[in-house]
C-alpha positions as a printed Julia matrix, in Angstrom:
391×3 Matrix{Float64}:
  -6.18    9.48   -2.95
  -4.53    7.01   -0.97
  -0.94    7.47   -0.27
  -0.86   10.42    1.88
  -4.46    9.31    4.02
  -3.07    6.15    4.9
  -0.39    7.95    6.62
  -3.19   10.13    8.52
  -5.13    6.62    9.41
  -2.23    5.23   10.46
  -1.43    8.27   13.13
  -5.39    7.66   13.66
  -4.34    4.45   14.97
  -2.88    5.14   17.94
  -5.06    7.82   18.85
  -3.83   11.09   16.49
  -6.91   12.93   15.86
  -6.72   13.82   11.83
  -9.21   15.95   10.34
  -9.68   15.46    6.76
  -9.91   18.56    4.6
 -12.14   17.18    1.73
 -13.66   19.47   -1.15
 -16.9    20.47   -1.18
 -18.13   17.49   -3.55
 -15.98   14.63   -1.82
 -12.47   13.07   -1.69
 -12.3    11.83   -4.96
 -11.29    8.62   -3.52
 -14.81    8.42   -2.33
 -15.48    7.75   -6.33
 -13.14    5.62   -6.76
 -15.66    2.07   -6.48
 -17.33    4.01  -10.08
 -13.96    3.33  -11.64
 -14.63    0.78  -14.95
 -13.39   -2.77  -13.79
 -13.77   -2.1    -9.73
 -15.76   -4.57   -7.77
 -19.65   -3.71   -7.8
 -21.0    -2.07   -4.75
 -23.08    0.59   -3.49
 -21.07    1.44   -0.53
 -17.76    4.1    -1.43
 -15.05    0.9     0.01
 -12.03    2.39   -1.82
 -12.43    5.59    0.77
 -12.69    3.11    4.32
  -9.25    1.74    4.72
  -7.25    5.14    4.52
 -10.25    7.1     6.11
 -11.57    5.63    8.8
 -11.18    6.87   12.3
 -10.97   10.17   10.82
 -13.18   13.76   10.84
 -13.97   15.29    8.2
 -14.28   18.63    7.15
 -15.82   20.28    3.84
 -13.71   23.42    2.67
 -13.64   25.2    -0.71
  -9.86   26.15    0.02
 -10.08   28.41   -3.32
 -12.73   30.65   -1.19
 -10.82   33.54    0.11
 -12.4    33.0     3.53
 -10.47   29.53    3.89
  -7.71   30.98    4.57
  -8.65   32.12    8.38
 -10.16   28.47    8.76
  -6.51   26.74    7.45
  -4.4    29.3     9.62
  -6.58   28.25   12.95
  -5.99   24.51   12.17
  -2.39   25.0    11.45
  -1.53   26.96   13.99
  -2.9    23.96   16.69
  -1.62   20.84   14.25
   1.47   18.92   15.26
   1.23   17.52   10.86
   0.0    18.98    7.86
  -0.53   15.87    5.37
  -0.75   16.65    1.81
  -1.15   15.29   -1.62
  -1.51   18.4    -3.71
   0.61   18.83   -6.73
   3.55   22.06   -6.11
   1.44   24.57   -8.18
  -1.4    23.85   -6.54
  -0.19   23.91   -3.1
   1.13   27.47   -4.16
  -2.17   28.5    -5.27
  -4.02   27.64   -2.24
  -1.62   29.48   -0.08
  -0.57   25.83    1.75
   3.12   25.84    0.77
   5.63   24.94    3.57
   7.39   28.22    4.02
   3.84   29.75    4.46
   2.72   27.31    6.74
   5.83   27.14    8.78
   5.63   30.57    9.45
   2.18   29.93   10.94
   3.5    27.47   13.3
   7.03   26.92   13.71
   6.77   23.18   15.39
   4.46   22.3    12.16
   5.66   18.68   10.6
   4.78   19.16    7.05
   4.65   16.1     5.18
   4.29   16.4     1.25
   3.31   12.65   -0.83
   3.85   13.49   -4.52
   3.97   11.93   -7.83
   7.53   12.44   -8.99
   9.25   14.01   -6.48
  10.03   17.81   -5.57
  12.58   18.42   -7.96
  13.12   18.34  -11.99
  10.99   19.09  -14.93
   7.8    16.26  -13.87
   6.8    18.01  -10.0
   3.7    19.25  -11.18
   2.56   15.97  -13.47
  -0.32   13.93  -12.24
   0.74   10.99  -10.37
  -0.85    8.06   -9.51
   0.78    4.71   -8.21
  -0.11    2.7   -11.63
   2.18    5.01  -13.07
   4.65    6.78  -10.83
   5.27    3.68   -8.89
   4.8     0.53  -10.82
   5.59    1.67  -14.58
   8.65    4.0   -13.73
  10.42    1.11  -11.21
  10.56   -1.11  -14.12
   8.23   -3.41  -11.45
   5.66   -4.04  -13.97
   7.81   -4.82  -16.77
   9.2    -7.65  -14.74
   5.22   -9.12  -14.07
   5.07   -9.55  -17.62
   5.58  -13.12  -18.66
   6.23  -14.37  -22.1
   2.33  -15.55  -22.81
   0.57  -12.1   -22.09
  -0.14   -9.53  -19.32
  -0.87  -11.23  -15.66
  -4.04   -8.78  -15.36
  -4.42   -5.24  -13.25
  -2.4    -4.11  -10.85
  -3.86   -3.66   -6.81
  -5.81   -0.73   -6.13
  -3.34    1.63   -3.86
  -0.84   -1.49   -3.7
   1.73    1.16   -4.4
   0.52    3.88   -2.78
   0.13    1.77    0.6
   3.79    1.49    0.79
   4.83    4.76   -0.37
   2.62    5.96    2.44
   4.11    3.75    4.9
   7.52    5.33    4.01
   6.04    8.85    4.33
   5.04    7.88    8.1
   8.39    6.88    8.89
   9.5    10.4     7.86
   6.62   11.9     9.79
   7.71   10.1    12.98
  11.29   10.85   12.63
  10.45   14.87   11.96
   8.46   14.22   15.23
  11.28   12.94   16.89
  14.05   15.23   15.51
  10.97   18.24   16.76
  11.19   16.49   20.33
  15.11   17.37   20.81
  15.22   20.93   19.04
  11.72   22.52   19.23
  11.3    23.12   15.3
   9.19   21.59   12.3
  10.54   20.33    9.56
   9.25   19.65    5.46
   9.72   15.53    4.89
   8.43   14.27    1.84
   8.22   11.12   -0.13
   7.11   10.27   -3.8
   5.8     7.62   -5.67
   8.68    7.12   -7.88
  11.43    6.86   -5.47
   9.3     4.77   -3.55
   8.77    2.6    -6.65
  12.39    2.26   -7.15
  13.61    1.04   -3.54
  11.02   -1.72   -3.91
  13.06   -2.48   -7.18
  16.4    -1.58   -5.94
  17.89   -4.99   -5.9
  17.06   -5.17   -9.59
  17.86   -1.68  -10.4
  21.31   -2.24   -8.25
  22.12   -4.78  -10.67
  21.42   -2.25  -14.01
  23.94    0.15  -12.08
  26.88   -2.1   -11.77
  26.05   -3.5   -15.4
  24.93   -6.5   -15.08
  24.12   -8.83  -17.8
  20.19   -9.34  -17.38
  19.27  -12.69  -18.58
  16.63  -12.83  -21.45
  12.9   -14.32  -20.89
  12.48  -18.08  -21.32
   8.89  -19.78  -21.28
   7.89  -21.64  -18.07
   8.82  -25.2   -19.42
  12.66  -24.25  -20.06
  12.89  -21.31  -16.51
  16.25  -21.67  -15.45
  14.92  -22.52  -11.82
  12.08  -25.37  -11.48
  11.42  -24.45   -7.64
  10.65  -20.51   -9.35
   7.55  -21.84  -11.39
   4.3   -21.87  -10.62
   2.54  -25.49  -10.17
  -0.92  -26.69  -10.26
  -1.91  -29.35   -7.84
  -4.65  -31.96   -8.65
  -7.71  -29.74   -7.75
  -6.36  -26.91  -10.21
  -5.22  -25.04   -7.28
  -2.16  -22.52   -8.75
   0.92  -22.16   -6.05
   4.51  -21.36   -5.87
   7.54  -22.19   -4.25
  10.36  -19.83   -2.84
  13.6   -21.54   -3.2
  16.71  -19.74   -2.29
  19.4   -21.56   -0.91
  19.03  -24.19   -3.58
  21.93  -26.49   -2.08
  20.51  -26.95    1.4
  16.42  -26.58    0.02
  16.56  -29.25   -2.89
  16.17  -32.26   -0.86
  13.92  -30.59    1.0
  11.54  -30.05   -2.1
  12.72  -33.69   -3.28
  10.97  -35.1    -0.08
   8.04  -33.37   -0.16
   7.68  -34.5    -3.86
   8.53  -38.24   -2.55
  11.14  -38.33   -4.88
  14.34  -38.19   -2.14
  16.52  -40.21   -4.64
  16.24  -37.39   -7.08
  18.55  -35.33   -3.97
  21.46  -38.2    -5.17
  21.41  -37.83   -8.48
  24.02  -37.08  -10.31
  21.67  -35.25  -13.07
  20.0   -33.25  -10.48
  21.84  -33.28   -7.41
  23.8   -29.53   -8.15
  22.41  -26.67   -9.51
  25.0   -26.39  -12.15
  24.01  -30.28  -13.03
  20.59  -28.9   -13.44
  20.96  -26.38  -15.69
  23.18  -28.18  -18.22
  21.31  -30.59  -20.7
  17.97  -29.79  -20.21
  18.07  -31.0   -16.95
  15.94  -28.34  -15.27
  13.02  -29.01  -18.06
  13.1   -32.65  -16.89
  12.64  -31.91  -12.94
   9.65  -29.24  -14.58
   7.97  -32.06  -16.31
   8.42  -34.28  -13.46
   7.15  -32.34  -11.13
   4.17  -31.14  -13.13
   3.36  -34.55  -13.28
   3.86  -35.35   -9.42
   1.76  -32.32   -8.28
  -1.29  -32.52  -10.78
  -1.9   -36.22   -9.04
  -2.74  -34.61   -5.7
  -5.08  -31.62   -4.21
  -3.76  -28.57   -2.8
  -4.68  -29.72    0.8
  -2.02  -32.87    0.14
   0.56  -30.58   -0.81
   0.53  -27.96    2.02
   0.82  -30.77    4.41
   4.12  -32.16    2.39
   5.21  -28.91    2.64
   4.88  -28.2     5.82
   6.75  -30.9     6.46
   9.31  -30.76    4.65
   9.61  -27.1     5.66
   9.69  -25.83    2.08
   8.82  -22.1     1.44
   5.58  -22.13   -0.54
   1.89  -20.48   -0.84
  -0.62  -21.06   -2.49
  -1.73  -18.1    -4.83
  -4.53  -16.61   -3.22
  -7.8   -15.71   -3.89
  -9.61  -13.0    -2.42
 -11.71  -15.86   -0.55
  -8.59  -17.58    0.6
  -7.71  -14.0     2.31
 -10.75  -13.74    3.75
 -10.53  -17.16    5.54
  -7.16  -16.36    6.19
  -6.74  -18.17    9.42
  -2.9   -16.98   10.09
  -3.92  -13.32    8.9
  -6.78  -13.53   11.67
  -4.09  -14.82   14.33
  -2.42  -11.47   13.8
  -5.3    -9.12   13.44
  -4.96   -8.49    9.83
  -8.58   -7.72    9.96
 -10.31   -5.57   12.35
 -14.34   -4.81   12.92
 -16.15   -1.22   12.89
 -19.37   -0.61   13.0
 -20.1     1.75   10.1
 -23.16    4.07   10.45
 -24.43    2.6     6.81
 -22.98   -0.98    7.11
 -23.43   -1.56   10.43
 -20.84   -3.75   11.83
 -18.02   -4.89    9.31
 -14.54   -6.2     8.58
 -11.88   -3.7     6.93
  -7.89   -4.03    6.89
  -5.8    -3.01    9.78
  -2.4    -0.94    9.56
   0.42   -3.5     9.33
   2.2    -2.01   12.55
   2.25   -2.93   16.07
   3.67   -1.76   19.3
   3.95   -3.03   22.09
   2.46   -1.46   25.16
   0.83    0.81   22.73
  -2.17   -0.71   21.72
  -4.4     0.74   19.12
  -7.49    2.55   20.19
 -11.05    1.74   19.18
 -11.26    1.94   15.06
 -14.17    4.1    14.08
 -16.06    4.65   10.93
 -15.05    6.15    7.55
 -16.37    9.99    8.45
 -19.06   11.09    6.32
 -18.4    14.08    3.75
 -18.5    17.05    5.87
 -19.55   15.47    8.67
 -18.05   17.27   11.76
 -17.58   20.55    9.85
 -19.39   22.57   12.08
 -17.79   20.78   15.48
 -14.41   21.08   14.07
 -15.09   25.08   13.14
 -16.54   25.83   16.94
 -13.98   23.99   18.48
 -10.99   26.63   16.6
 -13.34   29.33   18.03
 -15.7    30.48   15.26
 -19.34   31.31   16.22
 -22.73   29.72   15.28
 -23.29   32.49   13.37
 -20.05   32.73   11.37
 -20.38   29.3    10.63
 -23.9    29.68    9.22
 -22.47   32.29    7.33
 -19.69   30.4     5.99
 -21.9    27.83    4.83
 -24.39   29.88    3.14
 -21.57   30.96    0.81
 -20.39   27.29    0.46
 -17.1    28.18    1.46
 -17.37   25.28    4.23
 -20.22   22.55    3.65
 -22.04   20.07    6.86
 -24.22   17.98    4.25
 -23.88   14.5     4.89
């Protein structure tokens, strides 16, 4: 749903033209605002990010006829993307030996759940499950008092597809120097655990993993979260603790706390209930001022911090706008509106123009006339819904 496309708008970009093979009834991504708990709205927002920029073509691939409509687009594609599970892919006739013999220079890229090896190939994957569950990730959000709340839409599956463009490129690269395709593929679970590996690294070597403590007794007070006078939640990042404390201990106005013999090491701090002290202390020094007071002491005390974000603070984002986080479209239904840029940049490659989310099956009939069928062929294929142009 969103892995693999937001390696297709990513290649859309920079000026890649990606046609979308969607079923008949819609990418199912296009659904994906009905899910229970999504934020209510009319328009399908879950399908724009990874989408737009994009054509799109309606195709029953499980209609026989398909097949001469796949083998035309392969045999002209520098990438096949897909999501489709092994068996499924083997069904439909798209599997990579099948494809490569189509087209020899083909980069076939394959985004899957669990991988293409062992027992779990062909189980449904999703990132709420392949990515975050199996890493051991979300264990590690839970905190002693309860569950934080749900996970990102696709905040697995962004990354995961980030790592399946890197393969892309480097398949296009390798293709440069000897003249042939290649398979690359990347799943959700291995993807899950490199953005755990530091933690997992530590489980190999056996490491003795330290058992939860509630917030008033953490082992670290800049690793808490604080609330400043206006309610405001933020956090601190704190990692060179001997060089950073004073730094923290000046923007608290407390620089004498730097000299004391109590608090002045880390290993002084985390004997005799030291480190619950400098909690309650600074619980007390940050709920007597607003947020705005304490991202100017900060500042300038160049501490690591941010406040935790709400989906208005992103949108007012002012050093997210300096870098183009956001980027306008104009949508044939929305008109002109806001949606996410990919995180890359090169330079002296800028991006081309960002166009609208395509509509379901909107340039089927371009796309089929450009790869040579005829008007009436087309017609035909559509009166058997094999292919589909309803928008």
């Amino acid at each position: 749903m969103i892995m693999v496309p937001s390696v297709g708008a990513a290649l859309a970009d920079y000026g890649a033209q990606v046609i979308k093979l969607e079923p008949l009834e819609g990418d199912l991504n296009r659904r994906g605002h009905h899910i229970p708990g999504m934020p209510v709205h009319d328009y399908e927002y879950c399908f724009l990010p990874d989408n737009r920029g994009k054509r799109s073509l309606a195709i029953d691939l499980k209609a026989p006829e398909s097949g001469a409509i796949v083998r035309r687009l392969v045999e002209g594609a520098d990438v096949f993307l897909t999501n489709h599970r092994p068996k499924a892919l083997a069904r439909l006739g798209l599997t990579w030996p099948g494809l490569r013999a189509m087209n020899p220079r083909l980069v076939y890229a394959h985004g899957t759940g669990f991988g293409d090896a062992g027992a779990e190939v062909d189980k449904p994957g999703f990132d709420s499950v392949a990515y975050w569950s199996r890493s051991a990730l979300e264990a590690s959000l839970f905190p002693t008092e309860g569950w934080l709340g749900s996970l990102g839409y696709g905040s697995g599956d962004h990354p995961s597809g980030m790592a399946l463009l890197s393969a892309v490129l480097m398949a296009l690269l390798a293709r440069e120097r000897s003249g042939r395709g290649t398979r690359v593929s990347v799943s959700l679970l291995a993807s899950g655990a490199w953005s755990n590996s530091v933690m997992i690294q530590a489980k190999l070597l056996g490491a003795q993993f330290l058992e939860r403590r509630p917030r008033e007794d953490a082992r670290n007070f800049t690793g808490v979260y604080y609330r400043a006078g206006d309610r405001r939640l933020f956090k601190m990042a704190i990692v060179d603790t001997a060089r950073d404390f004073p730094k923290v201990c000046r923007a608290i106005d407390r620089p004498e706390l730097a000299a004391d013999p109590r608090y002045a090491t880390l290993e002084a701090r985390l004997k005799d209930g030291r480190m619950r002290e400098l909690i309650a202390i600074c619980d007390r020094i940050f709920a007597g001022q607003p947020m705005a007071y304490w991202q100017r002491a900060l500042d300038e005390a160049d501490v690591p911090y941010s406040v935790v974000a709400t989906y208005d603070d992103v949108m007012a984002d002012e050093q997210m706008a300096a870098n183009g986080v956001f980027v306008d479209i104009d949508d044939p239904v929305l008109g002109r509106v806001r949606t996410v840029d990919t995180p890359m940049q090169v330079e002296g490659q800028p991006k081309v123009a960002r166009g609208p989310a395509p509509r379901l099956g909107e340039h089927t009939r371009a796309i089929l006339a450009e790869i040579g069928f005829p008007r009436q062929e087309i017609d035909a294929l559509a009166d058997r819904g094999v292919v589909s142009d309803k928008i």
